[in-house]
C-alpha positions as CSV (number, residue, x, y, z in Angstrom):
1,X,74.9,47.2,48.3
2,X,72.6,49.6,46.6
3,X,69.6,51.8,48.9
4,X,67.0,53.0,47.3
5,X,64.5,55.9,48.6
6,X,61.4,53.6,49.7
7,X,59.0,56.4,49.8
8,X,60.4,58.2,46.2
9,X,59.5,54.2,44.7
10,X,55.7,54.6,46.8
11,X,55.3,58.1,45.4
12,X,56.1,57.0,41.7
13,X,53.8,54.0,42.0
14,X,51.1,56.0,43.4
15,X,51.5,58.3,40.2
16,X,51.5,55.3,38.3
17,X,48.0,54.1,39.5
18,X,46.4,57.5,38.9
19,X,47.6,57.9,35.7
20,X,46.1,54.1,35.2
21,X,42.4,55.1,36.8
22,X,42.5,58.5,34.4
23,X,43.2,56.2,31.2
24,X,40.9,53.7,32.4
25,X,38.0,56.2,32.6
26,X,39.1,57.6,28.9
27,X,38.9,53.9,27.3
28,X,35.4,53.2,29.4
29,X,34.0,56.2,27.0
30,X,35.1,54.4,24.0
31,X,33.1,52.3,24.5
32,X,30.3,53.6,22.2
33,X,33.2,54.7,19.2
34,X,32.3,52.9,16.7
35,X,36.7,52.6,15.1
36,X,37.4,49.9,18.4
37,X,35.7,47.0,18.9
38,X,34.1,46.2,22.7
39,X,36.8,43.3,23.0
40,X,39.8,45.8,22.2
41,X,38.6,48.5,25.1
42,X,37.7,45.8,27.6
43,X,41.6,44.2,27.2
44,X,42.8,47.2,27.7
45,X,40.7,48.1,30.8
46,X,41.7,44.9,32.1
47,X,45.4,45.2,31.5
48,X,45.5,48.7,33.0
49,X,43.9,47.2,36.0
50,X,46.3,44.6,36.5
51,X,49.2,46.8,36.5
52,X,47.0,49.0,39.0
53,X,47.0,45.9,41.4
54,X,50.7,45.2,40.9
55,X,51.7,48.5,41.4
56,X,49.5,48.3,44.9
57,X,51.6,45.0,45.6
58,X,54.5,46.5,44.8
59,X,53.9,49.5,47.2
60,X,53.0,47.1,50.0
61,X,56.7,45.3,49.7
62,X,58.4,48.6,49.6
63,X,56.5,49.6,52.9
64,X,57.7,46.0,54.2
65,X,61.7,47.0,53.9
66,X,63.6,47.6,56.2
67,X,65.3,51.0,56.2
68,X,69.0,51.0,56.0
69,X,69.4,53.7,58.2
70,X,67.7,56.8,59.4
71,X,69.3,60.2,57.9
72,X,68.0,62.4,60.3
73,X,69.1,60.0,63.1
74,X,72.6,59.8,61.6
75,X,72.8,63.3,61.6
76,X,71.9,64.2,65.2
77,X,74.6,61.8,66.0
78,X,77.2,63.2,63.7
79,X,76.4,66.8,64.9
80,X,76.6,66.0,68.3
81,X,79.9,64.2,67.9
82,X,81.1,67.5,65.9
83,X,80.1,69.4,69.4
84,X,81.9,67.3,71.5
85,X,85.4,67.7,68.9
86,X,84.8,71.4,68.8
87,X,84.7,71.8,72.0
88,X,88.2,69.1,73.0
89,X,89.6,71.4,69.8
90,X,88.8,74.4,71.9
91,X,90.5,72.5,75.6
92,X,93.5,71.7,73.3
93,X,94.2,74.7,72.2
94,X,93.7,76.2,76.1
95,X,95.5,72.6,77.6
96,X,98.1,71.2,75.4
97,X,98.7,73.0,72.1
98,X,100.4,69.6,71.0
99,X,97.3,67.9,70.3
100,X,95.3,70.8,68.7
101,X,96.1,69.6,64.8
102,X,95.0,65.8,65.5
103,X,91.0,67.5,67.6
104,X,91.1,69.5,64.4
105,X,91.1,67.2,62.5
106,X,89.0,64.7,64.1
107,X,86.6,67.5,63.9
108,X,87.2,68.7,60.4
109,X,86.9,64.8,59.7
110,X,83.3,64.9,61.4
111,X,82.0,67.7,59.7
112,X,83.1,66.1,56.5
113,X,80.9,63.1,57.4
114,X,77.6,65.6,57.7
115,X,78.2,66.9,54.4
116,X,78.1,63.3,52.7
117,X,75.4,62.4,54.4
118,X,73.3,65.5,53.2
119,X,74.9,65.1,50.0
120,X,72.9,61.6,50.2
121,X,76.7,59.9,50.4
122,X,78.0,61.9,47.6
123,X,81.3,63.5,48.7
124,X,82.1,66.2,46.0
């Protein structure tokens, strides 16, 4: 399975449109240049339009995906879980010194975890 970054997609075909609307504008005032015929600017016009629209169709799937999961979300758990190791690390090491190496690692395991996940799942 491969995510992608929904919004980083929206924000490259937004880009994509404006850069579209700025050219279209440019070939509109060739229009009186004599070196291009009216045909020639009013094809291009159109094309650039209809990649306008397909990049707003385009946008409006993206929008309709469903989100693989929420990083924030995942993180808040992940920290909260790291709390709740640190602190059974801290009652074995009090308690029963015998199970200190296997909480620390659980929690060294855990914190692992957040650092892929903020890494965007790249474990370096």
């Amino acid at each position: 399975m491969r995510l992608i970054d929904a919004d980083a997609e929206i924000e490259k075909m937004s880009e994509e449109m404006t850069r579209a609307m700025a050219e279209i504008a440019r070939w509109e005032q060739r229009k009186t240049d004599a070196d291009t015929t009216l045909y020639d600017i009013e094809a291009k016009i159109v094309q650039l339009q209809k990649n306008i629209v397909d990049c707003n169709k385009e946008i409006k799937i993206l929008r309709l995906y469903n989100t693989a999961y929420d990083v924030d979300k995942v993180l808040k758990q992940l920290e909260e879980e790291l709390k709740l190791a640190d602190e059974e690390k801290q009652r074995c090491a009090r308690e029963n010194p015998l199970q200190f190496d296997s909480a620390k690692g659980y929690a060294s395991g855990i914190a692992t975890a957040i650092e892929i996940v903020k890494g965007g799942g790249i474990n370096e």
